[in-house]
C-alpha positions as CSV (number, residue, x, y, z in Angstrom):
1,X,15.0,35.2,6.7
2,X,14.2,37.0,10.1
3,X,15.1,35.0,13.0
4,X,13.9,36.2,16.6
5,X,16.9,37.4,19.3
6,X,14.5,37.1,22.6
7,X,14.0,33.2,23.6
8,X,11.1,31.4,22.4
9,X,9.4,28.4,24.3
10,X,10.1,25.2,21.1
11,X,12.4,27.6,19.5
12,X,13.9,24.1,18.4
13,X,10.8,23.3,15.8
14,X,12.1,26.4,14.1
15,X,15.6,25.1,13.3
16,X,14.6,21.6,13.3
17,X,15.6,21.7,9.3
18,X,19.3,22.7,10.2
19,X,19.3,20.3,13.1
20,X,21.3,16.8,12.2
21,X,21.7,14.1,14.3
22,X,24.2,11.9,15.1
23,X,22.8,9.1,16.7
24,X,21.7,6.5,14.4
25,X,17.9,4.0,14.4
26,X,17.9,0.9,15.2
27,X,17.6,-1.3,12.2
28,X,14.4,-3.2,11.1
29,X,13.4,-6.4,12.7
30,X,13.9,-9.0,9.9
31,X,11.0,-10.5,8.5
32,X,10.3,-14.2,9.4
33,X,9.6,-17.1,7.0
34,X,5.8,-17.1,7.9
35,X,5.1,-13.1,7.8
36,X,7.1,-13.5,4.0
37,X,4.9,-16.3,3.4
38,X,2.0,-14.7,4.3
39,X,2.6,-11.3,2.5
40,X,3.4,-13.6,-0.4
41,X,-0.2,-15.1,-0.5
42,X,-1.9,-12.2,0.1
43,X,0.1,-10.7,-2.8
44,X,-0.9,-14.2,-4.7
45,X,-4.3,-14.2,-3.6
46,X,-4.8,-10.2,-5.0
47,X,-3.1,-10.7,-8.8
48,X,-5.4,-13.8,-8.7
49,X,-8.5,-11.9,-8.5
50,X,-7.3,-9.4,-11.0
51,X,-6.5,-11.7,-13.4
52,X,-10.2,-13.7,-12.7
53,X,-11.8,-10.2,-13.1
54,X,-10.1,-10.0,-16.1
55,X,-10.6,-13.4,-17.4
56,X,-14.6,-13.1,-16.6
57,X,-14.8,-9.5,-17.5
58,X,-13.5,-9.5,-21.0
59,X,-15.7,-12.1,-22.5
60,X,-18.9,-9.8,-21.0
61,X,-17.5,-6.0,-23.2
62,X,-17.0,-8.1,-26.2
63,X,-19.3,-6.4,-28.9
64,X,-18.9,-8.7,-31.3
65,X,-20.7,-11.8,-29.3
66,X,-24.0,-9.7,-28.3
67,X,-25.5,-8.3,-31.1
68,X,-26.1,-4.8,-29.9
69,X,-29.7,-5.0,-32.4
70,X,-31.6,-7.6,-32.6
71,X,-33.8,-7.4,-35.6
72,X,-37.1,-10.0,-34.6
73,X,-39.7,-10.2,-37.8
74,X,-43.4,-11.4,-36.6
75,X,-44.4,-14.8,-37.5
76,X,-47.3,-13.3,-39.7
77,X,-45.1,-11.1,-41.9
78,X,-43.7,-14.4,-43.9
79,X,-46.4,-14.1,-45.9
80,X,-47.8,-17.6,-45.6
């Protein structure tokens, strides 16, 4: 790989893949009781509508409950 000799201004962004560093993050803030409790309701709240989707959607692409022919014979062809 060709690397330049004269100075470069953010010469830095170049070698940022080689560059480690040794100070570590701070760690997460913990979560409190109410944000899990709300993430767990929303997470509730969107399985619940799947499953109601699925519940009322299934029922509607059944082929077998609508007939996709409906033969309908006139009341004058009986004959009568």
């Amino acid at each position: 790989m060709f690397r330049r000799r004269e100075p470069v201004p953010f010469a830095f962004v170049a070698e940022a893949d080689r560059f480690r560093s040794n100070v570590t993050p701070p760690p997460r803030p913990r979560a409190t009781p109410s944000q899990i409790a709300g993430r767990t309701l929303i997470g509730l709240t969107i399985v619940a509508g799947f499953i109601g989707s699925l519940m009322f959607g299934m029922p509607a692409l059944d082929s077998q409950s609508h007939p996709t022919q409906q033969i309908q014979q006139p009341e004058a062809s009986d004959g009568r």
